[in-house]
Residue, then its C-alpha position, 0 to 999 in steps of 0.5 A: x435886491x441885486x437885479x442882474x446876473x440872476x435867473x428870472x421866471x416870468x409868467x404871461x411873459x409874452x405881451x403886455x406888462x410881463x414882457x416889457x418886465x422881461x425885457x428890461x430884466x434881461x437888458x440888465x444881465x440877467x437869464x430871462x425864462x418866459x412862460x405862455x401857453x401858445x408854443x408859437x407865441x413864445x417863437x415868435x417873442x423869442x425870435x424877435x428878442x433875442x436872449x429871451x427863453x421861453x417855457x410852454x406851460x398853463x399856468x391855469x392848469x396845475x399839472x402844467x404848472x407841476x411840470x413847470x416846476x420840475x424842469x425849471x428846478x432840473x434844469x434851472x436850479x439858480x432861479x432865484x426871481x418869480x414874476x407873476x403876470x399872467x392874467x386875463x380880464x373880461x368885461x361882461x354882465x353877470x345877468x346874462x341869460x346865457x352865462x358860461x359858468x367855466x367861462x366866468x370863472x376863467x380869470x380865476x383859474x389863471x389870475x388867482x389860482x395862476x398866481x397862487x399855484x406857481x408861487x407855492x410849486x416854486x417856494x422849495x426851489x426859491x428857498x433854497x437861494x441866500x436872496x430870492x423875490x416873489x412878485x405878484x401883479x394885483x391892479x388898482x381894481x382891487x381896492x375898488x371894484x369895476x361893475x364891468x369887470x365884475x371876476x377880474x376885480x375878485x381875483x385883483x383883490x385875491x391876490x392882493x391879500x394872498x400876497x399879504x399872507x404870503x409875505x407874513x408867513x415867509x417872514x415868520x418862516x425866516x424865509x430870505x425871500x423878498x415879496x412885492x407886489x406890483x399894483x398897476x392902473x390902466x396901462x396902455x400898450x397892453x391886451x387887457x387895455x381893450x376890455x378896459x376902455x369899455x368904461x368910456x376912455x375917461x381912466x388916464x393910463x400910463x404907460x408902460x415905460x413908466x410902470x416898468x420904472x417903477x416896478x424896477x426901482x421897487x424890486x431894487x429897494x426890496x418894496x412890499x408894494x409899487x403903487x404907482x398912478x392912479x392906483x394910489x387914488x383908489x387904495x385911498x378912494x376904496x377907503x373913505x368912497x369905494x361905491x361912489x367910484x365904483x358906480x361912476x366907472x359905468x356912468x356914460 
């Protein structure tokens, strides 16, 4: 796929891995539109980066995500690429005394139901381009569980067989929309990179110059999947041994 001169819809696309996808994006010619909840985060990234535009919107709430969809289809109707990256991760202990139950389903709301609502509100839009793309952003937890991020690693592996499904059922439908998903390890320079190091510091990252790499080159050869790192031991390690890696990410 064609990455330039193109309208890209970018969710969580303020920090971390959406944003770095973003810039890169727009670097190449394209109109960029960046979601995040927080109006004054969304200034400041665009202030600081030019060219970027930024769009209010929860994509945890699907009134929010309804009215996302109607002004980008009033207002961008060529927008032919969606970057799914919003995400949170937390790591706590489901044995605690005084467990939150709306707050322990909260990566659900925005990882699994984010993914999942923004990809159906926009399909009508997507279809109605000669070339469009759905990327989803699942993680190398969702082949193996990690014991300390017990929800994230249950929406991980959500949207990586919702991405599947979506995939089949677009090909089925004769849909011209290409679906990829983008499967990262531990990445540094991200928000999710604290959470994560709760497991010792013993995970390599990479980087995300080189996920974005790699996530490019994938978009560009129209990849079902990116796999990069680590990730590609533990697809093979969720296999043959996913309980023997499992337990070792809580060994101290």
């Amino acid at each position: 796929m064609q990455l330039s001169n193109r309208t890209i819809i970018v969710t969580g696309g303020t920090s971390g891995i959406g944003l770095a996808f973003a810039l890169a994006l727009l670097k190449r010619g394209n109109t960029v539109i960046v979601i995040g909840r927080n109006q004054a985060t969304l200034d400041r990234v665009t202030s600081q980066h030019k060219g970027l535009i930024g769009l209010q919107g929860d994509v945890s709430s699907a009134s929010s995500v309804r009215e996302m969809a109607a002004f980008l289809r009033d207002n961008y109707p060529e927008a032919s690429i969606l970057f799914n990256s919003a995400g949170i991760m937390r790591a706590f202990e489901l044995t605690e005394d005084h467990l939150d139950l709306e707050q322990s389903t909260a990566e659900v709301e925005t990882n699994l139901n984010g993914t999942i609502w923004m990809t159906e509100a926009l399909l009508p839009q997507l279809s109605q381009q000669d070339e469009a793309m759905i990327v989803t952003v699942s993680s190398g937890l969702s082949y193996v569980t990690s014991p300390l991020h017990p929800v994230y690693s249950a929406t991980k592996a959500g949207v990586h067989m919702f991405t599947d499904a979506l995939r089949i059922q677009l090909s089925n439908a004769g849909k011209n929309i290409h679906v990829m998903e983008l499967v990262p390890p531990l990445v540094s320079e991200t928000n999710l990179q604290s959470d994560a190091h709760s497991s010792g510091g013993r995970v390599p990252n990479m980087s995300l110059d080189t996920l974005v790499k790699h996530g490019i080159q994938g978009m560009e050869r129209n990849k079902k999947r990116v796999v990069p790192g680590l990730s590609k031991f533990l697809r093979f390690a969720g296999k043959f041994f996913p309980d023997a890696i499992s337990k070792s990410m809580v060994r101290g």
